[in-house]
N, C-alpha and C positions, 0 to 999 in steps of 0.2 A: 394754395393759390386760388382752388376754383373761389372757397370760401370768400377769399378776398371781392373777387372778380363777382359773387353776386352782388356782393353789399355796395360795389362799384355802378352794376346795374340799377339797382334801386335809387341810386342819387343821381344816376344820370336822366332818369325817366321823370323828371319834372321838368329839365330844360329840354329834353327829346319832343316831348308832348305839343311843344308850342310849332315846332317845325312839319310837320309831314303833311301841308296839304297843300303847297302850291301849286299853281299853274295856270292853265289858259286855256280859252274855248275859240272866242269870235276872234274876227281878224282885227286886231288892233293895230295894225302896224301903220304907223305915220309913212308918208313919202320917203322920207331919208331911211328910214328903216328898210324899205323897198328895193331902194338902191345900192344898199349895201354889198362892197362888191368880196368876191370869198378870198384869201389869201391865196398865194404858190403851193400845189398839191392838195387843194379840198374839193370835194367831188362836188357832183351837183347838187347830187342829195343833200349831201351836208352842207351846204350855202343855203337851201333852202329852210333848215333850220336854226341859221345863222343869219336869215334875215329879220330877226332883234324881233323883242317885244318888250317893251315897258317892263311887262310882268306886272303892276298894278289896274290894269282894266278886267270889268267883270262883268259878265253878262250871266243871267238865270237859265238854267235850262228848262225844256218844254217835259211837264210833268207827264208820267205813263200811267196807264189805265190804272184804276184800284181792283184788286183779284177778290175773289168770292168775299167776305166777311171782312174784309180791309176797309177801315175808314180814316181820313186823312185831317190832323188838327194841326192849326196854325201857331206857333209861339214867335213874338217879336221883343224888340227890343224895349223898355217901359218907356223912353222918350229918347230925343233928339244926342246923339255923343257927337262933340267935335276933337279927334285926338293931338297929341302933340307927344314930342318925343317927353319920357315921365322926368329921364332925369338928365334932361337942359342940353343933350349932345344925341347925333343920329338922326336917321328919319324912317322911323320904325315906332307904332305904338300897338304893344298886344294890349287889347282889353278884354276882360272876362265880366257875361250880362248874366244875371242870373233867371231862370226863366221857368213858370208852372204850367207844365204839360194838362195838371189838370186830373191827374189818372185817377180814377174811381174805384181801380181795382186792378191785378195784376193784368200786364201786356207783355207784349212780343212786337217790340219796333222789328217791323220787316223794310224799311227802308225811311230815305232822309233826302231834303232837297232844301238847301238856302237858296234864301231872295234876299240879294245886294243893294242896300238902300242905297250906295253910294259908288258906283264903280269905280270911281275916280279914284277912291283911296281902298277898298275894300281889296286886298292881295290874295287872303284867305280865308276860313273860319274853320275851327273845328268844334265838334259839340259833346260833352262830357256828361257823362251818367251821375246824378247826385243822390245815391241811396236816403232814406228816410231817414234813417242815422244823423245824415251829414249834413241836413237840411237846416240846422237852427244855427250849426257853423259855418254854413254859406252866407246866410241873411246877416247875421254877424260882421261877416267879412265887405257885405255888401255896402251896408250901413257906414264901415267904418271910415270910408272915401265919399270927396265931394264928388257932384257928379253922378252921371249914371254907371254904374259894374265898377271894376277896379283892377287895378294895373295886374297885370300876369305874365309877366315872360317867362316861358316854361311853360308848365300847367295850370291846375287853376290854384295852385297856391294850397287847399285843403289839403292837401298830403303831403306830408315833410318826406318820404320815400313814396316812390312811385315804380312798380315793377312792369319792366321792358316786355318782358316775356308775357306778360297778360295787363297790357292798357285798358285804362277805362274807358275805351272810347264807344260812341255811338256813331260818329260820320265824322268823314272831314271831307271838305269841297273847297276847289280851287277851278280858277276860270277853265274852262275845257272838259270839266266835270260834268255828265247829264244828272239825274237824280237817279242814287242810290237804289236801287232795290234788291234783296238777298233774293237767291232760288228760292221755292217753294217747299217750305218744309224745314224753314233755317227763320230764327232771328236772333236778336237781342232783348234777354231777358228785365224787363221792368217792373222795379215792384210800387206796388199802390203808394201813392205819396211823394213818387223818387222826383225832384225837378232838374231842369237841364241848365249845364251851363254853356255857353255857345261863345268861345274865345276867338275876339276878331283881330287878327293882323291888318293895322292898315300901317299901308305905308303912304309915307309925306313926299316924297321926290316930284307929287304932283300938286303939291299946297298943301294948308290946311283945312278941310272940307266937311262938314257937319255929316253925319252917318245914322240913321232908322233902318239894320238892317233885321229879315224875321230868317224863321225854316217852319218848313214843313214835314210835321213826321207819319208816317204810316205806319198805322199799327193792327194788331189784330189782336182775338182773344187770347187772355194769357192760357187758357182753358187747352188748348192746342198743343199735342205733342210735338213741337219744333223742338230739332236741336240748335243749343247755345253757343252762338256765333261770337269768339276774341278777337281780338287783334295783338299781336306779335310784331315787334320794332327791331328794325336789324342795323342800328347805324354801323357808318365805316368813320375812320378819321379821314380828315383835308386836310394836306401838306402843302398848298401850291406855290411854288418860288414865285419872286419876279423875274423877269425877261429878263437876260444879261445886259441888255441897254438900259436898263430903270434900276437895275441892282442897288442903286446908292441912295435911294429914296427912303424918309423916315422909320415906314411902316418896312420896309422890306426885311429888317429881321424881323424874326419868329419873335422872339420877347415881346418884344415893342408891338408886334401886333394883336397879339394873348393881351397883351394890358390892356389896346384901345377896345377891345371885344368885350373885357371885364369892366371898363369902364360904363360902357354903354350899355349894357346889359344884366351889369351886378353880378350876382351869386354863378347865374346862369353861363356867364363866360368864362366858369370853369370846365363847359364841358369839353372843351381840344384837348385835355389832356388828359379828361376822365376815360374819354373811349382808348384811350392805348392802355391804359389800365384793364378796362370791361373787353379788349379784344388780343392781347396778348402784346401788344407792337413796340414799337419806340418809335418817337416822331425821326420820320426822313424823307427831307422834300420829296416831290414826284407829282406829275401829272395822275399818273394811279396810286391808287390805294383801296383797302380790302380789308375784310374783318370777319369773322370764322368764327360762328358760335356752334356751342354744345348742347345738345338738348337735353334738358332735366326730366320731360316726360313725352310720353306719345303724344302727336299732335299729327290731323289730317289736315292739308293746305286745300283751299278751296279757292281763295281769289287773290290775286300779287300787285306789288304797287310800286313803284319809285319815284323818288321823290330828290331833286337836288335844286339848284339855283340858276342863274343866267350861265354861268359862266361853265355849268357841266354839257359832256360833251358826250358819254355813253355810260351806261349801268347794267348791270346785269345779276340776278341770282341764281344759284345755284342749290341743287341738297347733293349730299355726299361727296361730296369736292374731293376729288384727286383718286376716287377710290371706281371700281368695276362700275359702279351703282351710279356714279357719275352723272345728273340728267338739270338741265338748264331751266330753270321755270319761267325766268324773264330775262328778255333779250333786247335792250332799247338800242342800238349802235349809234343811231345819231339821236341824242337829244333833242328833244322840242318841247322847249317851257311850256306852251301852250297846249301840252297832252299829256296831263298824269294822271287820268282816271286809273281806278284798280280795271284788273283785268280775269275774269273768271280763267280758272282753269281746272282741267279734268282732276277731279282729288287725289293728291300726293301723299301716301300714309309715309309718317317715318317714327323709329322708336325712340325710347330714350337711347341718350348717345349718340347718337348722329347726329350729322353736322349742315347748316346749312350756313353760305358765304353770300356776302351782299362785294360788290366790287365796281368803282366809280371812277372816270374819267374826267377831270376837269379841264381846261386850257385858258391861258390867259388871254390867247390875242381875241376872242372873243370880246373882253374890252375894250375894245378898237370899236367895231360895230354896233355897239348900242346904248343910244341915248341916255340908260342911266348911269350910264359910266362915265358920262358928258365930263370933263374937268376934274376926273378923280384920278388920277396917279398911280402907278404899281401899286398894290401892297404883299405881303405875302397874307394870303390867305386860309384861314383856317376857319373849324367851325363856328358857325356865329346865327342868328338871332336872324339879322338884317334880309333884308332885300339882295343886296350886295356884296352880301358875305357869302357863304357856301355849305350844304349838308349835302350827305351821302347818305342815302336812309334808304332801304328797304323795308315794305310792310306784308305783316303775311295775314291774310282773314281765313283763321282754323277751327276748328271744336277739338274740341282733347279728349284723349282717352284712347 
């Protein structure tokens, strides 16, 4: 079974890749968002973070100093993208821009900061490492769509498997996000030649709107012994019923909504049912849900993250779950789309074998209070792609060994 459940890993980690950086920074809330009043039994706290956000508004954050030998280069987008859903249903478009850093010689990206050409539809970005290897089947890939970059739900397409346990990422930034910087002494390994690819979710719920968005990376000499900073992906699955007042709605079964997810999103809308495979489960509705991985090898945790959609309500990780050693690395209890930066933490060693659980709360009546739920009906909800839809994702920033 582990067997199984890696090769399960590896084909979820292309549709994973596309999800894990929403969020929110500035206060975008319209009036009616303000007003939003909390149901019977939600504390203050939680009304506060239930007084709604688009989730599509984006604002840049204010760049930090550059440290001794760090100097900072700009990659943008090669012209103008106006997106639109790829395949004629939805209001969701990832696109992947391929983009040259430029590198002269090996580096060490110590941090990462996007500038949103568009906020109006910019949701996310994330930004993919392209080894020198991979370079001539990027531009390939590039080339072979009209237009600027080329459709990518999931990841960027170049790898037909893609491993959970060590993604290729260099950053991801969602509204709420400041600019990235690792501790001192830590980066991301770049070799001479490598280009980036910078995958943009925009979503349509606010139009369709032309988008020039860049990033800015810091780097320093590769000459430097930093150690080499992964990222580790911990989805959960999403079961969320509808309301027993909307129960009789299209989407409300589970089938029927796995299809419209496969439909809108292709290949990629098989991951609802790939994670009960990659986490041990069987799909059964619930506001909670959880998933419990095994570790293949030693890894130190250094910085944590979660990552879910409008409709989540609390998250939390763990390592060692259920056992003496028992210790919580993140603790979100109310949700607030507009705050998923990662969050450093004092470094957690754990060995192979142990276990670390990502565990998510969703709630429907959340759909009640915000405007992109405007005219959209129950559905049950599982994982998906969209704006609208719903991830339970955990992310860990480690070095191994």
């Amino acid at each position: 079974m582990s067997r199984i459940r890696a090769t399960v890993a590896a084909l979820l980690a292309t549709g994973l890749l596309a999800l894990s950086a929403c969020g929110g920074a500035s206060d975008s809330r319209s009036d009616v968002e303000r007003r939003a009043t909390q149901p019977a039994g939600a504390s203050p706290t939680a009304q506060e973070a239930a007084e709604g956000h688009d989730g599509h508004y984006a604002e840049p954050a204010r760049s930090k100093p550059l440290r001794a030998g760090e100097t900072r280069t700009t990659i943008a987008m090669p012209g103008s993208y106006t997106p639109s859903a790829p395949y004629g249903k939805g209001t969701d478009d990832y696109r992947c821009f391929l983009l040259d850093p430029e590198l002269a010689r090996d580096s060490w990206l110590t941090g990462t900061q996007v500038l949103p050409g568009n906020p109006e539809v910019v949701h996310h970005v994330i930004l993919f490492q392209v080894p020198p290897e991979q370079v001539a089947a990027a531009e390939a890939k590039d080339a072979a769509e009209d237009d600027e970059g080329w459709t990518c739900f999931g990841g960027t397409g170049l790898d037909r498997f893609q491993n959970v346990d060590n993604a290729p990422w260099l950053g991801a930034w969602a509204p709420g996000s400041d600019e990235s910087v690792v501790k001192p002494g830590f980066g991301v390994r770049l070799a001479k030649g490598s280009r980036i690819v910078m995958q943009v979710h925009y979503n349509l719920l606010a139009g369709v709107q032309p988008d020039t968005s860049a990033a800015q990376l810091r780097l320093a000499p590769g000459k430097r012994p930093y150690q080499a900073l992964t990222t580790m992906l911990l989805p959960a699955p999403v079961e969320l019923p509808c309301r027993a007042k909307h129960a009789d709605g299209p989407l409300c079964d589970r089938d029927a909504a796995v299809a419209d997810v496969k439909e809108r999103f292709g290949a990629e809308g098989n991951t609802a049912d790939l994670l009960h495979i990659l986490c041990g489960t069987e799909p059964k509705a619930g506001e909670v849900q959880s998933c419990v991985r095994t570790l293949a090898e030693p890894i130190t945790i250094h910085g944590v993250a979660g990552h879910m959609h409008l409709l989540g309500r609390s998250i939390r990780i763990e390592v060692n779950p259920g056992t003496p050693q028992a210790r919580t690395i993140l603790d979100i209890p109310v949700w607030d789309f507009d705050d998923q930066g990662s969050r450093p933490i004092e470094p957690v060693h754990l060995d192979a074998f142990q276990q670390v659980k990502v565990t998510c709360t969703h709630v429907q009546w959340l759909r009640d209070k915000l405007p992109s739920f405007e005219g959209q009906p129950d559905r049950y909800v599982v994982w998906g792609e969209g704006t609208t839809d719903e991830m339970c994702l955990g992310m860990l920033q480690v070095t191994r060994g």
